[in-house]
Backbone as CSV, one residue per row, in Angstrom:
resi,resn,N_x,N_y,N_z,CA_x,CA_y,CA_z,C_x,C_y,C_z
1,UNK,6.397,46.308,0.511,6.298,45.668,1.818,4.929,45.052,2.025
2,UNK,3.881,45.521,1.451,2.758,45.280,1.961,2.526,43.475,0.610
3,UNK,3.126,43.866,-0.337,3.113,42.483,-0.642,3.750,41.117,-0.132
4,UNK,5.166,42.021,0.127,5.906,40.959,0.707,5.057,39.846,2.368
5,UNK,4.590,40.954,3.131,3.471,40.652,4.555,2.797,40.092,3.907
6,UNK,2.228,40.178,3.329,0.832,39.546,2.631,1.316,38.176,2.026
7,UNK,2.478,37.623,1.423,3.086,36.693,0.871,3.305,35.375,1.890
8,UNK,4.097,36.660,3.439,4.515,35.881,4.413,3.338,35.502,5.577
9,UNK,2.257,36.058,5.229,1.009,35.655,6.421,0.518,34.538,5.381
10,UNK,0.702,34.295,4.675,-0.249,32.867,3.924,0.319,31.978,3.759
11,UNK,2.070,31.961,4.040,2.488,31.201,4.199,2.725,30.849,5.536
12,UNK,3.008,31.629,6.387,2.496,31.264,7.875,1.034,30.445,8.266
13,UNK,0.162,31.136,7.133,-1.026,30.678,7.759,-1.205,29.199,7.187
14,UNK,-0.335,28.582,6.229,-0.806,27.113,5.471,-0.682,26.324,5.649
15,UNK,-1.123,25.094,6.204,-1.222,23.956,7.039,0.111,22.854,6.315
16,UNK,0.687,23.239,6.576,2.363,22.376,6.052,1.972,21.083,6.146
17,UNK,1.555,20.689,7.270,1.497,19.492,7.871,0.326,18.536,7.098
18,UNK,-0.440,19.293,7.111,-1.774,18.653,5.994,-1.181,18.243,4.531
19,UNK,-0.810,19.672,4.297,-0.156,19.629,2.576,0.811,18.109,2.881
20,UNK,1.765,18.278,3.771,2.645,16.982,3.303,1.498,15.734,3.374
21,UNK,0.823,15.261,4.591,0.135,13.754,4.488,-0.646,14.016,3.620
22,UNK,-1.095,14.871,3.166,-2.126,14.281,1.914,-1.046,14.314,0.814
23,UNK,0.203,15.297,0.256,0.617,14.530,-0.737,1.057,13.236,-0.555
24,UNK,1.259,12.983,0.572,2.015,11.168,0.845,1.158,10.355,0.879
25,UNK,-0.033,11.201,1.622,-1.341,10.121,0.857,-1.824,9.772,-0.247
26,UNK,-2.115,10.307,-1.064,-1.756,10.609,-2.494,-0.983,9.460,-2.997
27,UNK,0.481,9.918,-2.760,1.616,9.049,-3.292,1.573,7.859,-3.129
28,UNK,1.297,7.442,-1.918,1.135,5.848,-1.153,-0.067,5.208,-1.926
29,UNK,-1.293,5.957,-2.232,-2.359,5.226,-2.338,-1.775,4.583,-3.991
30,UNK,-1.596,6.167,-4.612,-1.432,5.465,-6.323,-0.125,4.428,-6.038
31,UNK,0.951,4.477,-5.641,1.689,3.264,-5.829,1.338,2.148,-5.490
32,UNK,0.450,2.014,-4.495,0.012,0.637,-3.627,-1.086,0.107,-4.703
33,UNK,-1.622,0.916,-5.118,-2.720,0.396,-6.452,-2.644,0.616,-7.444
34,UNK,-1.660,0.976,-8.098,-1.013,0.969,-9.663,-0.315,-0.348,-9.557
35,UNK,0.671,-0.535,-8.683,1.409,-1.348,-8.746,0.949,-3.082,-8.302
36,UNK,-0.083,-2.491,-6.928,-0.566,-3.215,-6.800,-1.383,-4.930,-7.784
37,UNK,-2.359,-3.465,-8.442,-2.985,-4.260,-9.979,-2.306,-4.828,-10.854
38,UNK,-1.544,-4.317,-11.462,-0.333,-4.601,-12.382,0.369,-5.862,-11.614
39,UNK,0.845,-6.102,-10.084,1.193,-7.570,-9.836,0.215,-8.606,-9.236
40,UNK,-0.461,-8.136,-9.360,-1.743,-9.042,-9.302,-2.146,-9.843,-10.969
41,UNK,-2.501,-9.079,-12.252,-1.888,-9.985,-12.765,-0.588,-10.441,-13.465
42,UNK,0.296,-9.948,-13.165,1.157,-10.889,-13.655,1.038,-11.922,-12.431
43,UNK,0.886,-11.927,-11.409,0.984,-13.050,-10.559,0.068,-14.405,-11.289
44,UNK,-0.884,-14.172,-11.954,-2.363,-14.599,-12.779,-1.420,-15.630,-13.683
45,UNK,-0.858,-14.499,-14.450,-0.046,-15.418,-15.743,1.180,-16.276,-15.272
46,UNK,1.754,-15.894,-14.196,3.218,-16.993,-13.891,2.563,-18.246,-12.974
47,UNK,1.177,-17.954,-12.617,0.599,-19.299,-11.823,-0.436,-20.175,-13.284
48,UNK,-0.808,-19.288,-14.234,-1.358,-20.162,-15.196,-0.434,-20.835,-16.342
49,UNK,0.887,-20.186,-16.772,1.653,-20.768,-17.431,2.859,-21.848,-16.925
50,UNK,3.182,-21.967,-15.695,4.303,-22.748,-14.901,3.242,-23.337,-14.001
51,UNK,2.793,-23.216,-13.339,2.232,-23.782,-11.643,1.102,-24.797,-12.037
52,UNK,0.317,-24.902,-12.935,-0.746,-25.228,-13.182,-1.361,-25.565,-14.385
53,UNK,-1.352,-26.853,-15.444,-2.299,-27.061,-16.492,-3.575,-27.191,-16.856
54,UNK,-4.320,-27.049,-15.375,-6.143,-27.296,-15.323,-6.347,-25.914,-14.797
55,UNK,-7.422,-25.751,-15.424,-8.143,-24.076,-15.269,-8.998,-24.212,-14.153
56,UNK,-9.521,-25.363,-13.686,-9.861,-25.652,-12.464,-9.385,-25.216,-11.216
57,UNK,-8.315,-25.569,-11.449,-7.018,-25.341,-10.428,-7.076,-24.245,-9.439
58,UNK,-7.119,-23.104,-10.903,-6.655,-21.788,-10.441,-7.608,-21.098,-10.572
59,UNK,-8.787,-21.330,-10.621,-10.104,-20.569,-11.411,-10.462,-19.677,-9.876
60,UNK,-10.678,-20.473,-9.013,-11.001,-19.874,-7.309,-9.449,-18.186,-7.583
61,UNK,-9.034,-18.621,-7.800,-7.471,-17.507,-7.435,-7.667,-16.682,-8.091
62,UNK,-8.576,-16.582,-9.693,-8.173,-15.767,-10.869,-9.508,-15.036,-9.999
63,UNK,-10.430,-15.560,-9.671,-11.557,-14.594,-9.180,-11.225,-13.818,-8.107
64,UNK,-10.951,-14.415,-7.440,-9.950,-13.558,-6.159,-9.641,-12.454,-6.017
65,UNK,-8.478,-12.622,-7.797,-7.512,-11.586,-8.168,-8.078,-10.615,-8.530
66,UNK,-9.293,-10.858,-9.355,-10.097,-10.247,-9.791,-10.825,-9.291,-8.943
67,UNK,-11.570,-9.836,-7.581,-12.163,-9.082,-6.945,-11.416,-8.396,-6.345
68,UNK,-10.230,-8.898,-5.657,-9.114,-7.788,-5.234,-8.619,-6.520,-5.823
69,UNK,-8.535,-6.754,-7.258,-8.235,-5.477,-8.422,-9.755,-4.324,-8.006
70,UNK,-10.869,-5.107,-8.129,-11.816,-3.796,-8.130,-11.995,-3.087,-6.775
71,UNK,-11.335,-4.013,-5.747,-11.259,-3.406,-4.260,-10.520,-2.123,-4.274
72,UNK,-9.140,-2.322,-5.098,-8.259,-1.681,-5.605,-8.778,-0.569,-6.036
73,UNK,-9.874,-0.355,-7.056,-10.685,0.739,-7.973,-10.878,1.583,-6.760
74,UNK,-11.919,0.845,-5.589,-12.509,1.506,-4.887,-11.738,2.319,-3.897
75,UNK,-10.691,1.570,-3.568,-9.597,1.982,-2.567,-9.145,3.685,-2.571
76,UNK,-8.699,3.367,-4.107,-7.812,4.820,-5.284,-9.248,5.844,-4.990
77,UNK,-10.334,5.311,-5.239,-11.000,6.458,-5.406,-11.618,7.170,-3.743
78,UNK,-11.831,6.443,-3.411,-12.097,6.760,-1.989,-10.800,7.731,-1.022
79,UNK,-9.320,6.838,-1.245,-8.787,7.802,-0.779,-8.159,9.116,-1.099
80,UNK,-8.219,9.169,-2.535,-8.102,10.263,-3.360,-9.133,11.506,-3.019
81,UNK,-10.506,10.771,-2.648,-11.950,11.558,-1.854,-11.586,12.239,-0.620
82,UNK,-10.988,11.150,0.125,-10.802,11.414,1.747,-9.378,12.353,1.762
83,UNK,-8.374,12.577,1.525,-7.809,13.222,0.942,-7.743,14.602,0.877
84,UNK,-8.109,14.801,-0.089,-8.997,16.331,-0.611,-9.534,16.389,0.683
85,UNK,-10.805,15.897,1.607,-11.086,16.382,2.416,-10.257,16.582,3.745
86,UNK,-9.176,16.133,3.949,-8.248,16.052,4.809,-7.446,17.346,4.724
87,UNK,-7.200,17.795,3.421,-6.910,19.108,3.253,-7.935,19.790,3.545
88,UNK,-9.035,19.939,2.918,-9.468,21.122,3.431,-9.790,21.443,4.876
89,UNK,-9.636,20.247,5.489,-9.956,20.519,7.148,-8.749,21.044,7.338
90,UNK,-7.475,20.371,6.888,-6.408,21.739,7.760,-6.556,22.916,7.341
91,UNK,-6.694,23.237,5.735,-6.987,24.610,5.836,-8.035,25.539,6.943
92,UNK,-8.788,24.510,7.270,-9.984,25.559,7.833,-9.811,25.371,8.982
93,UNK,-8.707,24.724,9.641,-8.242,24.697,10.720,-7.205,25.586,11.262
94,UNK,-6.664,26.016,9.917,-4.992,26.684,10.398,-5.436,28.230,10.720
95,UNK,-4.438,28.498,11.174,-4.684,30.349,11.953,-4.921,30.920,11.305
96,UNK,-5.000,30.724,9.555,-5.377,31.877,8.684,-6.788,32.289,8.628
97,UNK,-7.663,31.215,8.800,-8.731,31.166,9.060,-9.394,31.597,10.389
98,UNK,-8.550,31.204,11.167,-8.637,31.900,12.444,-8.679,33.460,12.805
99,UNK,-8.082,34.099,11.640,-7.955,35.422,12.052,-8.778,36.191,10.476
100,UNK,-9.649,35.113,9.862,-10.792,35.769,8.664,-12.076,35.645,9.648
101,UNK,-12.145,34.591,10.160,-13.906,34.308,11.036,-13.599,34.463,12.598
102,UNK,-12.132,34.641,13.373,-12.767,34.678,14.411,-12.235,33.471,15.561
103,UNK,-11.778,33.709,16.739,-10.770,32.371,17.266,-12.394,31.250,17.976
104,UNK,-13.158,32.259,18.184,-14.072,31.544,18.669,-15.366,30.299,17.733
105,UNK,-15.163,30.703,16.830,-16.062,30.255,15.188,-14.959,29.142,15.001
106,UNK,-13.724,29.463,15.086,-12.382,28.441,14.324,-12.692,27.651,15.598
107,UNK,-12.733,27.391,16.433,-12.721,27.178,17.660,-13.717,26.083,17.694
108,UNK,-14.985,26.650,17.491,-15.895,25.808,17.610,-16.374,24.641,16.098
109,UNK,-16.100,25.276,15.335,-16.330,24.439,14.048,-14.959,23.140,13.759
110,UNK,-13.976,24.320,13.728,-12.395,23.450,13.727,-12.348,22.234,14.539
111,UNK,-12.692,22.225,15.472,-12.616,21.207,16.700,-13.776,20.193,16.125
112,UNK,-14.843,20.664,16.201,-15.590,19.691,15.727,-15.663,18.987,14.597
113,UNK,-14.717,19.845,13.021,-14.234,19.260,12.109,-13.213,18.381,12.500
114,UNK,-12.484,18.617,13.329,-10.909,17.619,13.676,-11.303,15.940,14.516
115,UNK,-12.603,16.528,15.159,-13.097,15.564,16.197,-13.768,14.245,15.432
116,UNK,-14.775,15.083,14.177,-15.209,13.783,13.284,-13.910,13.350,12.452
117,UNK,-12.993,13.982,11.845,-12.045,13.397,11.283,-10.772,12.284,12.171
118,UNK,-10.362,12.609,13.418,-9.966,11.904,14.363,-10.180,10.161,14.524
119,UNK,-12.007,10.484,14.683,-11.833,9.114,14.624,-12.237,8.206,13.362
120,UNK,-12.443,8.704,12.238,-12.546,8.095,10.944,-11.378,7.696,10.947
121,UNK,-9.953,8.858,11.162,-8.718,8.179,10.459,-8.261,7.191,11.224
122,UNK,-8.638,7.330,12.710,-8.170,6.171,13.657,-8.909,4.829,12.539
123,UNK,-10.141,4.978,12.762,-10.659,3.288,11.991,-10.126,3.347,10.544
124,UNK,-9.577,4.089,10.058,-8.811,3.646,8.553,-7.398,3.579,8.919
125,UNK,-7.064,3.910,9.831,-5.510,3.422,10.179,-5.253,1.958,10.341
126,UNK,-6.003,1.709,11.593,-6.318,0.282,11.664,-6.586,-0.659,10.763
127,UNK,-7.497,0.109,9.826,-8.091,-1.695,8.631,-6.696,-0.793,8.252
128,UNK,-6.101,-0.143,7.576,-5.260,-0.122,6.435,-3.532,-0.679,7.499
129,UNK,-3.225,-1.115,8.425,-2.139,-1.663,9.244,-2.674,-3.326,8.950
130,UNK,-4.134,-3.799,8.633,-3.828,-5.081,8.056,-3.913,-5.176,6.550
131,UNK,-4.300,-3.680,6.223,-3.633,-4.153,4.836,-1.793,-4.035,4.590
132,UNK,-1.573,-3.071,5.235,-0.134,-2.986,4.999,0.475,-4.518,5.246
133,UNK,-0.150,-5.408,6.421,0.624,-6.974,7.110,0.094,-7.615,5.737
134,UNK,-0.778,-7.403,4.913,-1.498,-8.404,4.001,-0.272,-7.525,2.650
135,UNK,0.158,-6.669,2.746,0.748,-6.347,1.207,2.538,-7.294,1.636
136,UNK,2.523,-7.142,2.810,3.872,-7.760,2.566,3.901,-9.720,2.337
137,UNK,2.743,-10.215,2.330,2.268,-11.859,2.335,3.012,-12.216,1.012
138,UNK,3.063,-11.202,-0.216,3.569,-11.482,-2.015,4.656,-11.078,-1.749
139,UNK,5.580,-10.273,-1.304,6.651,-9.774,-0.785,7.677,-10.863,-0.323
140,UNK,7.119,-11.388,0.645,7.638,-12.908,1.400,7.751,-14.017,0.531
141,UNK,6.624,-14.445,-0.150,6.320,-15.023,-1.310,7.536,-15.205,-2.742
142,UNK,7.496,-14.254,-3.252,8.289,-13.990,-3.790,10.125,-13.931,-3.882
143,UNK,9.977,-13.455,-2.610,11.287,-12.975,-1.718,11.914,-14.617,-1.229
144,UNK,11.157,-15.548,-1.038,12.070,-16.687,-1.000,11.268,-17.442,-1.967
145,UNK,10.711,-17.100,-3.495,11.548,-17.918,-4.547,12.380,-17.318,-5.299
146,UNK,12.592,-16.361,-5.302,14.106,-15.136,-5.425,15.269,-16.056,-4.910
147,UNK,15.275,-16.285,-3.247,16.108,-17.152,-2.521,16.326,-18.091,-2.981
148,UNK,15.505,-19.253,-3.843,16.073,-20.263,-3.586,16.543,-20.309,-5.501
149,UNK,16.037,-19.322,-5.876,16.715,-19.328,-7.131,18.240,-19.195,-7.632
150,UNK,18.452,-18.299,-6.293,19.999,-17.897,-6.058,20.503,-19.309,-5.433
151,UNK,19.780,-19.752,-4.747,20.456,-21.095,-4.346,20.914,-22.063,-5.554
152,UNK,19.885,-22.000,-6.527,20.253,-23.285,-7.359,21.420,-22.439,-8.211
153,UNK,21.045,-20.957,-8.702,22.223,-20.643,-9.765,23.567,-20.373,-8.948
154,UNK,24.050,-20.654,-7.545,25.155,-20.906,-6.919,25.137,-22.086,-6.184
155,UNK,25.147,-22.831,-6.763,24.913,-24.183,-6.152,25.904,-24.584,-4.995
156,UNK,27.544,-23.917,-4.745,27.784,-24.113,-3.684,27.707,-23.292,-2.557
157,UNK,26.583,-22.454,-2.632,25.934,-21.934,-1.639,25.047,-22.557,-0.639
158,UNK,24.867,-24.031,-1.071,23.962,-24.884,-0.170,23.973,-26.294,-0.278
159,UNK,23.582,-27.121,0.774,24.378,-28.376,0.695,23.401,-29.313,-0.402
160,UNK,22.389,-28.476,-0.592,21.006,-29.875,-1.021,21.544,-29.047,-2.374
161,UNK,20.840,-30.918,-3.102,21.065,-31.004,-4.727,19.832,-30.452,-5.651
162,UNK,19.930,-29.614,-6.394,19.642,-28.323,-7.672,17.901,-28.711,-7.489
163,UNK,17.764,-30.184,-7.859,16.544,-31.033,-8.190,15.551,-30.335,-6.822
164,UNK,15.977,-30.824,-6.033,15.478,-30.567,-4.249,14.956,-29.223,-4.293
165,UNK,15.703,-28.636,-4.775,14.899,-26.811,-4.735,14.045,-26.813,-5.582
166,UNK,13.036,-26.024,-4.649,11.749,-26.085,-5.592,11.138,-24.801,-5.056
167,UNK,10.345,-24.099,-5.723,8.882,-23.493,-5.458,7.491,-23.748,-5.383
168,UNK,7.017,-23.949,-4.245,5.561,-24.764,-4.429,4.574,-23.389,-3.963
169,UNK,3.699,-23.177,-5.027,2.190,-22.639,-5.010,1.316,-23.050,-4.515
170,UNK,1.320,-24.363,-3.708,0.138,-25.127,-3.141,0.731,-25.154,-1.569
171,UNK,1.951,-24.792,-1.173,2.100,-24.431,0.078,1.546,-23.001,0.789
172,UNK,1.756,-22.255,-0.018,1.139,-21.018,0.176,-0.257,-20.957,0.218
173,UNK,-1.014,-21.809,-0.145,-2.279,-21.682,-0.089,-2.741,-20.806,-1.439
174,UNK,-1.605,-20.905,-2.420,-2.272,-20.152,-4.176,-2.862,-21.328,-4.374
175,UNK,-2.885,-22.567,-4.359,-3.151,-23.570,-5.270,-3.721,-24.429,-4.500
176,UNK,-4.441,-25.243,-5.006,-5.220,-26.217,-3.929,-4.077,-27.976,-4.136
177,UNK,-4.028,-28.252,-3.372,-2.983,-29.903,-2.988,-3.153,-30.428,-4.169
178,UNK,-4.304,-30.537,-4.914,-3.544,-31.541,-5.982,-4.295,-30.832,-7.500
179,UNK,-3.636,-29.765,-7.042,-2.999,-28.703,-8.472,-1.839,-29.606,-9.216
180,UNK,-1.652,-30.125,-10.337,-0.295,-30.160,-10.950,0.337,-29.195,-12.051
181,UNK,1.160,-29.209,-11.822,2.372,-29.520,-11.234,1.945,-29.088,-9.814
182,UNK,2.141,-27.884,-9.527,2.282,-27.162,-8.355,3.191,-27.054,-7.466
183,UNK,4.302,-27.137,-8.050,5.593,-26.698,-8.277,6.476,-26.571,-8.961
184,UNK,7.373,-26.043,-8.908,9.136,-25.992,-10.132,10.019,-26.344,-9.624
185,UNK,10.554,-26.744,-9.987,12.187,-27.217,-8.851,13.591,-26.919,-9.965
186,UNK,14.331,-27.007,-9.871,15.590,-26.973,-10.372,15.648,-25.886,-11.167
187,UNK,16.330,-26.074,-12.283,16.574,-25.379,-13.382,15.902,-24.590,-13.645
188,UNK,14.597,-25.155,-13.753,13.253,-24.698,-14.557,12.744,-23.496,-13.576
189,UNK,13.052,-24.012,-12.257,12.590,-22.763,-11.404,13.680,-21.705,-11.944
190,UNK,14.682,-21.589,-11.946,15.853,-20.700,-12.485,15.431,-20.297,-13.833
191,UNK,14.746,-21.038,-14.113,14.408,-20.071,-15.947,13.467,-19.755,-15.047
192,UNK,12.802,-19.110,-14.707,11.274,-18.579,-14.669,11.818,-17.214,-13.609
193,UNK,12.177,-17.374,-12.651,13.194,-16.627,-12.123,13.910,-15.342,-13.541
194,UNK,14.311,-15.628,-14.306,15.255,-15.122,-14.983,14.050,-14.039,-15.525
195,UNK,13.129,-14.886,-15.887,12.008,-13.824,-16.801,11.554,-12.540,-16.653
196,UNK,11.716,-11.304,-17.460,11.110,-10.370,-17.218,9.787,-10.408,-16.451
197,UNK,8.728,-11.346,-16.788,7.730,-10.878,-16.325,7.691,-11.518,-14.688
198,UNK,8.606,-12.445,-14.104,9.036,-12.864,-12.399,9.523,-11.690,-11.826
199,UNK,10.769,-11.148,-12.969,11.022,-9.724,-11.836,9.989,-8.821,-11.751
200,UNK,9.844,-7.995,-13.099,8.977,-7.033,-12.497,7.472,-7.194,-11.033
201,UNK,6.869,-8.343,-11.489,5.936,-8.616,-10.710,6.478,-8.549,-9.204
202,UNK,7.832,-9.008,-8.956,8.069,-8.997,-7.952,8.415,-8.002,-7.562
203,UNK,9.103,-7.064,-8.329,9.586,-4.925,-8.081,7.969,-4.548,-7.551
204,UNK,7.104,-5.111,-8.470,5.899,-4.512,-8.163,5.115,-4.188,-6.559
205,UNK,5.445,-6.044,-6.628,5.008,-6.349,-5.291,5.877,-5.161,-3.959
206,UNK,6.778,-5.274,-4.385,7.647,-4.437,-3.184,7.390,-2.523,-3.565
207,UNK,7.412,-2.234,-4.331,6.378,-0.770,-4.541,5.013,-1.033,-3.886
208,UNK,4.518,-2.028,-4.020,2.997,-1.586,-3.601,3.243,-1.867,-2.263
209,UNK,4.427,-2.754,-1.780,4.268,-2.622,-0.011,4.698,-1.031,0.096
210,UNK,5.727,-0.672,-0.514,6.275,0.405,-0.075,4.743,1.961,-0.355
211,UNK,4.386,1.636,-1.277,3.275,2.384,-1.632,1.996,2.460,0.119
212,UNK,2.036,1.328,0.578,0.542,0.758,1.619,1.824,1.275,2.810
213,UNK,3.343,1.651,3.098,3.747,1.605,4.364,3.304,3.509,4.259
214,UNK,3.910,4.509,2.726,3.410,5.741,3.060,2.227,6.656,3.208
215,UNK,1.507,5.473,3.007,-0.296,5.687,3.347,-0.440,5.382,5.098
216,UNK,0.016,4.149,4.900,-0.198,4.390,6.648,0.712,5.428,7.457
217,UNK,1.519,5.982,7.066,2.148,6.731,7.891,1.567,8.156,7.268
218,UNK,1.304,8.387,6.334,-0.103,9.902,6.230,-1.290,9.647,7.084
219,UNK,-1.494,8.370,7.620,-2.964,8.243,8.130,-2.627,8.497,9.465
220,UNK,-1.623,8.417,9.821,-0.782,8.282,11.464,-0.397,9.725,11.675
221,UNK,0.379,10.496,10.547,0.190,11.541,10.922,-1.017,12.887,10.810
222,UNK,-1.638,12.635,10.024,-3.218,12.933,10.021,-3.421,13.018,11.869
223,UNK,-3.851,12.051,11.587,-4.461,11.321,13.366,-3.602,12.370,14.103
224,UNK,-2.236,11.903,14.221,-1.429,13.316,15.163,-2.090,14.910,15.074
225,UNK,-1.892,15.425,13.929,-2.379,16.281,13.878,-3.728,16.950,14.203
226,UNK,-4.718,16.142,14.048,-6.241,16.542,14.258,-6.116,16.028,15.883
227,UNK,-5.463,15.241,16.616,-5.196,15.141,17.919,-4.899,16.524,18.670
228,UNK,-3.555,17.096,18.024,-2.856,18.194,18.707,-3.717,19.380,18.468
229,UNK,-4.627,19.438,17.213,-5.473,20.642,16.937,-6.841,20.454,18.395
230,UNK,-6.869,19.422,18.723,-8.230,19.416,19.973,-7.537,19.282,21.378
231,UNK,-6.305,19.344,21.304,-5.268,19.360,22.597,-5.181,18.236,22.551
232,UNK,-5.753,16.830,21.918,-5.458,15.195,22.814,-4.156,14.797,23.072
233,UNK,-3.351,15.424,22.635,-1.884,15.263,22.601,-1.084,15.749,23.748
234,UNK,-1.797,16.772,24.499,-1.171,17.667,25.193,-1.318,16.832,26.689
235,UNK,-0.635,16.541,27.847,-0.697,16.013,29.377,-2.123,16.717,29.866
């Protein structure tokens, strides 16, 4: 018995709620930046081999991509940092601790641990809600030249002729106006479409949104939690 009590007070005492957002934090961050990187370049190679014959062109974009990937480095490691510390504040927040040091010690330290963490995660909620609006921009992207690929390989799915469909990189603002080609149209858009390396990039793209939506929702419930631990939650 005395093991079994002892089994069931540490599991009473273990911050459930922590353990889950940081593993989802965790989870969200590596998919949003594994996947992330990985369609970043293939995005590199389907705009330097189809979209574009001058290195000029695309040289502004490849740096871009570039600096975006090491943002990426920093991202993984930072929240992998913040994290870990997110756990250990619930631990040293939860009642187990409460009843090793004392309601008044948990009391006063806990709160003031929850209080600096509160509003850090508020300002990383925020920048990371425009990264989440900025991960779905390749998503969209992608997602209607997907569309109009299906348009041309069912051609009586739409009234305009095969030629007319196109994908342009210089509408989006990848390519500068007088990039050439800087677009595909017909067929050719349909072969490129077909290619292993169009889908995956595009699976990618939609993991790394899906990766940036379960980060923000660990950062949201974080925030809840270190709220309800200082009462802000309560009328």
């Amino acid at each position: 018995m005395g093991l079994l009590e002892c089994c069931a007070r540490c599991l009473v005492g273990a911050p459930f709620a922590s353990l889950v957002a940081t593993g989802l934090c965790f989870f969200g961050v590596a998919l949003f930046c594994g996947c992330g990187h990985e369609a970043l370049t293939g995005t590199e190679k389907l705009i330097e081999t189809y979209f574009s014959k001058n290195y000029q062109d695309y040289e502004y974009l490849i740096n871009v991509i570039h600096a975006f990937q090491y943002v990426i480095y920093g991202t993984a490691s930072f929240f992998f940092l913040y994290g870990a510390l997110l756990l250990a504040e619930g631990f040293y927040t939860t009642g187990a601790v409460r009843q090793i040091f004392g309601d008044y010690k948990t009391t006063i330290c806990g709160k003031g641990l929850s209080a600096t963490f509160v509003g850090i995660t508020y300002a990383l909620t925020v920048v990371w809600l425009l990264v989440f609006a900025c991960s779905a921009v390749p998503v969209y992207i992608y997602f209607n030249t997907w569309t109009t690929c299906q348009s041309i390989a069912f051609p009586s799915k739409t009234s305009a002729s095969i030629g007319s469909l196109c994908a342009d990189a210089r509408m989006y603002g990848v390519l500068p106006w007088n990039a050439f080609p800087g677009k595909v149209c017909g067929s050719n858009l349909l072969s490129i479409c077909k290619t292993a390396e169009f889908q995956m990039t595009f699976h990618l793209f939609i993991a790394a949104f899906v990766g940036a939506a379960a980060t923000l929702v660990s950062l949201v419930s974080s925030h809840l939690h270190d709220c309800c631990h200082l009462q802000l939650c309560r009328p």
